[in-house]
TORDRENGU-554108 format. One record per residue: x, y, z of N, C-alpha, C in turn; residue in three letters. Coordinates in steps of 0.02 Angstrom, whole numbers, padded with zeros to 5 digits, always signed. Layout:
TORDRENGU-554108
XYZXYZXYZALA ...
***
This chain:
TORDRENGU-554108
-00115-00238-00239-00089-00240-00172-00072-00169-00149UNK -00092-00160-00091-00076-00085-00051-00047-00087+00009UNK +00015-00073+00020+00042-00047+00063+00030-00043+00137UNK +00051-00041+00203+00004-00058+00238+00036-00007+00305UNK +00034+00031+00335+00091+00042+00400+00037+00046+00474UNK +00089+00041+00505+00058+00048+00588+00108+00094+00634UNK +00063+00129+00642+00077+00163+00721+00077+00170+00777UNK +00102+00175+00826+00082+00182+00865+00126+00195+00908UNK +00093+00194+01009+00142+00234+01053+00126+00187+01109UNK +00189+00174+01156+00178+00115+01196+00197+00179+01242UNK +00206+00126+01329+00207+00185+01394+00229+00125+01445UNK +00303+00126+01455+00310+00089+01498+00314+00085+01577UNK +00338+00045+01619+00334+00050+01680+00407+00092+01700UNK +00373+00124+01763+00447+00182+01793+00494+00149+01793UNK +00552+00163+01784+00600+00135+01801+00626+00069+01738UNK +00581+00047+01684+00597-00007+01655+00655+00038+01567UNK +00635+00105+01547+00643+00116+01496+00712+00093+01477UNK +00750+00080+01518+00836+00071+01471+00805-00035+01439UNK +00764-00052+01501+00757-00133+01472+00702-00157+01433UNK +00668-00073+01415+00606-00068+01357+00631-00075+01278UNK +00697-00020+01285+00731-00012+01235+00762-00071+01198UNK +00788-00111+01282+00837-00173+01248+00789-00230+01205UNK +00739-00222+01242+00691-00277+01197+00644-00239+01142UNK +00656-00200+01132+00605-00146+01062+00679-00184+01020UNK +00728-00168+01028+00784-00180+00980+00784-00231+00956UNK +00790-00297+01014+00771-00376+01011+00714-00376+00932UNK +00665-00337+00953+00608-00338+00915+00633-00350+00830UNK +00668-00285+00839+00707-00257+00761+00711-00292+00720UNK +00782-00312+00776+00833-00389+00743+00772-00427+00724UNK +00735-00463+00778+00687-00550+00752+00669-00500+00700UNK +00646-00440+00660+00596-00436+00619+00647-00415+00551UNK +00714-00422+00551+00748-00371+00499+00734-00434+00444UNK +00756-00498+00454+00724-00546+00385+00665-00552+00363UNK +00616-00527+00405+00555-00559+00374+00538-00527+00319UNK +00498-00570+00257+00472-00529+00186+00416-00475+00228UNK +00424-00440+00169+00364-00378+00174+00391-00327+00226UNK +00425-00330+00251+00443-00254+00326+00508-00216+00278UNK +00459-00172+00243+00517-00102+00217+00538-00067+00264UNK +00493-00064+00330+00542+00005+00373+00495-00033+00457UNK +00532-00025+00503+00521-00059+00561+00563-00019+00610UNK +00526+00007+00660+00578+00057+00701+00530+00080+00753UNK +00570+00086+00809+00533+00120+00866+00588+00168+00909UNK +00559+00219+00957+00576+00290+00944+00555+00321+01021UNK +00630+00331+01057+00600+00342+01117+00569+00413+01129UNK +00520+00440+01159+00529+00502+01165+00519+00517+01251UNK +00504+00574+01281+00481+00575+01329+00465+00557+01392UNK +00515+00555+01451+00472+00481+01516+00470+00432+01498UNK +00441+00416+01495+00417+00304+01474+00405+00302+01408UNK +00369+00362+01381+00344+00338+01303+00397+00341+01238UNK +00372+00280+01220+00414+00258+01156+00352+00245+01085UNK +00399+00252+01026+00321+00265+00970+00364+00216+00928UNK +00304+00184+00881+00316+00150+00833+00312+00155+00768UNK +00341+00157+00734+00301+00146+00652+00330+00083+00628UNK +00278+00064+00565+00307+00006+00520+00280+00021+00459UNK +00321-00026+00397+00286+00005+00343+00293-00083+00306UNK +00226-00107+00279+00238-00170+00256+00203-00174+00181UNK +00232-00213+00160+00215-00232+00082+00130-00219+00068UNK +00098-00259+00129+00053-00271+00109+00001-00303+00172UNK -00045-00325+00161-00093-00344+00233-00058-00379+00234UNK -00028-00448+00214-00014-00535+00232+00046-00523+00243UNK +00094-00462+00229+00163-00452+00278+00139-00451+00356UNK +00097-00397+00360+00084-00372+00434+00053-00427+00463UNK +00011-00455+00426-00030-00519+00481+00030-00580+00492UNK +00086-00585+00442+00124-00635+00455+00184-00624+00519UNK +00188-00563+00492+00236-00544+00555+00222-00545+00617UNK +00159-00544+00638+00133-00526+00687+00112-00599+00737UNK +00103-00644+00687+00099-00710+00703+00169-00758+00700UNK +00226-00690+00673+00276-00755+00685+00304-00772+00770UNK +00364-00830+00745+00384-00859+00801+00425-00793+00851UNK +00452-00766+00820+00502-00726+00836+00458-00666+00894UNK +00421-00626+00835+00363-00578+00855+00313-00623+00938UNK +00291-00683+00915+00255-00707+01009+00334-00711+01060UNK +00372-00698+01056+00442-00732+01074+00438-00663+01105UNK +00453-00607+01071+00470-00542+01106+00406-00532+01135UNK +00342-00535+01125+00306-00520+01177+00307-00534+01219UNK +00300-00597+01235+00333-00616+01310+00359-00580+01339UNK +00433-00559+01317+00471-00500+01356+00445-00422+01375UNK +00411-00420+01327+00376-00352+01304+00342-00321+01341UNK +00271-00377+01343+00219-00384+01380+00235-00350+01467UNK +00265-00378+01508+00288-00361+01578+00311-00285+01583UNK +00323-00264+01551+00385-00203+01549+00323-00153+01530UNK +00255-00145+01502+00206-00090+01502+00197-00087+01536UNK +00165-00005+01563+00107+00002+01585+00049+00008+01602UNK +00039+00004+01539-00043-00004+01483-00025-00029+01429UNK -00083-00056+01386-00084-00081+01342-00066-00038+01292UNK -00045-00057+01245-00022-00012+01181-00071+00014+01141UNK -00061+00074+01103-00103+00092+01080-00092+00086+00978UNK -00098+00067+00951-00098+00077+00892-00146+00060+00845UNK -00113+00090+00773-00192+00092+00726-00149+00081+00656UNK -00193+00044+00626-00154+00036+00551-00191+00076+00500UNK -00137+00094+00433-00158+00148+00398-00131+00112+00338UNK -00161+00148+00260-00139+00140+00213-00108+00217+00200UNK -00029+00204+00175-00009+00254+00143-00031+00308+00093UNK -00043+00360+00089-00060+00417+00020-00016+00448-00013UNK +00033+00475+00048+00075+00510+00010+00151+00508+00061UNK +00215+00507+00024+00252+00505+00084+00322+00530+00044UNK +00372+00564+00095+00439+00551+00055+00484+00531+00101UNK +00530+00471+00050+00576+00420+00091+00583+00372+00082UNK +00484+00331+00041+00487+00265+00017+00418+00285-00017UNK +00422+00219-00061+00371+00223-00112+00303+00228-00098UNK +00259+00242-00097+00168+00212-00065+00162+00206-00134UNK 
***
């Protein structure tokens, strides 16, 4: 089994970032029980854009999470509040310091 993380950088609508934030957080929380999510966090920077990383056990963390109840639940909220679609890409870890790969 290998390790699995995702990145990426969302871009929301003018004016929405303080109620981007409140539901990225929402996100957090639904995801702080689930197996497999060692590190889960998003990261405002700049104007509208906010970035993501995650770091999961393994593929069947990330595909589960992604299909849970919680995870379609915040999209909903989510969804309205871009401006574009998100952009991200999944990676296997090589080398890192902070947590294991």
């Amino acid at each position: 089994m290998s390790k699995v993380s995702m990145s990426g950088t969302i871009v929301c609508q003018d004016g929405m970032g303080d109620e981007m934030e409140k539901v990225l957080a929402e996100m957090v929380d639904a995801a702080r029980e689930e197996p497999g999510i060692e590190i889960y966090s998003y990261h405002r920077g700049e104007g509208n854009e906010f970035s993501f990383f995650a770091l999961m056990t393994d593929q069947e963390s990330m595909q589960k999470h992604g299909q849970s109840a919680a995870m379609q639940a915040a999209m909903l909220a989510f969804g309205p509040l871009m401006a574009e679609p998100p952009k991200m890409s999944m990676a296997r870890p090589i080398a890192a310091i902070g947590f294991d790969v």
